[in-house]
C-alpha positions as CSV (number, residue, x, y, z in Angstrom):
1,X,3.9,-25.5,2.8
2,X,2.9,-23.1,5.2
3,X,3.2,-19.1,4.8
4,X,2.7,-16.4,7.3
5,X,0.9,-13.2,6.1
6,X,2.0,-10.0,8.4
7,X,1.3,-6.0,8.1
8,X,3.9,-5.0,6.3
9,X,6.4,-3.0,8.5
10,X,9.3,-0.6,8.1
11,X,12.3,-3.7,8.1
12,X,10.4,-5.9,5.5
13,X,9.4,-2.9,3.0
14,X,13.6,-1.6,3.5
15,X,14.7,-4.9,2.8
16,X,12.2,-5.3,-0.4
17,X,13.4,-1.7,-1.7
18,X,16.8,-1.9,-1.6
19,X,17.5,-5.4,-1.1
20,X,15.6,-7.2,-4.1
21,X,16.7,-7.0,-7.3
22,X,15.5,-8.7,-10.4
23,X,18.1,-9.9,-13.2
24,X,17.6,-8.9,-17.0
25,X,14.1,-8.2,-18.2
26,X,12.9,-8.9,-14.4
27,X,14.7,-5.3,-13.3
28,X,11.7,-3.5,-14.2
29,X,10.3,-4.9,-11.2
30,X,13.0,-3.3,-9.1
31,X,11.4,-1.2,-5.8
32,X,13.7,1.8,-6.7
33,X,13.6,1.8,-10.2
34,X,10.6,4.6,-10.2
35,X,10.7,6.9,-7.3
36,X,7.1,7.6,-7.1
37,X,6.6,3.7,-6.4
38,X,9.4,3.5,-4.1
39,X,7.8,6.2,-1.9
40,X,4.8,4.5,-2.2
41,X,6.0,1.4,-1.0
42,X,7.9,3.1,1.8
43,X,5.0,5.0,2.7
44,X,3.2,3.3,6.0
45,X,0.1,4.9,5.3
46,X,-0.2,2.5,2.6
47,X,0.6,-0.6,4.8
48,X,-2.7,-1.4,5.8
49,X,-3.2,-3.1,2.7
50,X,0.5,-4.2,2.0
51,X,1.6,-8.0,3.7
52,X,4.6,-9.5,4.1
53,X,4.8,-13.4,3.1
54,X,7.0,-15.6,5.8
55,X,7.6,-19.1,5.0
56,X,7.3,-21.6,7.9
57,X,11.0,-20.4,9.3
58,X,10.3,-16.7,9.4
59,X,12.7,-16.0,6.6
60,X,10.7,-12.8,4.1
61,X,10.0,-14.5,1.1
62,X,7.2,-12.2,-0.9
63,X,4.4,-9.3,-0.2
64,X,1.8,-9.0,-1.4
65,X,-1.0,-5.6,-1.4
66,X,-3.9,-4.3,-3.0
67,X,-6.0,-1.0,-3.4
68,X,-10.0,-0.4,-4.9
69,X,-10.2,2.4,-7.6
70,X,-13.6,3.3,-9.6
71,X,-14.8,-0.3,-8.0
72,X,-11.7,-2.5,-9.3
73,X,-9.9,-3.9,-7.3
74,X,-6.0,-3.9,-7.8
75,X,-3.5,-6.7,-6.3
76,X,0.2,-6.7,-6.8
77,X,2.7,-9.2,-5.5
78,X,6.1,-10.0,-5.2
79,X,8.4,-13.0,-4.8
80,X,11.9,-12.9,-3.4
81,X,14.6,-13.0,-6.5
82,X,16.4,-15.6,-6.1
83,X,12.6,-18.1,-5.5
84,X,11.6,-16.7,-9.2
């Protein structure tokens, strides 16, 4: 398979947010279900470190993003719904 890794960008991170939602124990990972990560993840400050996953026709299938705190290293990811 072949994946495309983009800057995250204002479309992709809308979409995400208010477009993705998880089913039954899943919902937790819901964009809007805390506002402090929603504005996070809205935030394009924070998009240097936040990607966008495209399969081989260009459709948004997961993201992906990471941050350094006290010399760790943090990496979060997501996967379309309806691929999980």
């Amino acid at each position: 398979m072949q994946y495309n890794f983009i800057k995250m960008n204002q479309n992709y991170a809308e979409e995400i947010a208010y477009q993705w939602k998880y089913k039954g124990k899943y919902s937790f990972y819901d964009t809007t279900a805390d506002k402090e990560d929603l504005a996070e993840f809205l935030d394009p400050k924070t998009w240097d470190r936040t990607f966008a996953v495209l399969n081989k026709e260009n459709d948004l299938i997961g993201f992906y993003s990471y941050t350094f705190q006290d010399e760790i290293m943090w990496i979060g990811f997501g996967l379309k719904p309806d691929l999980t």
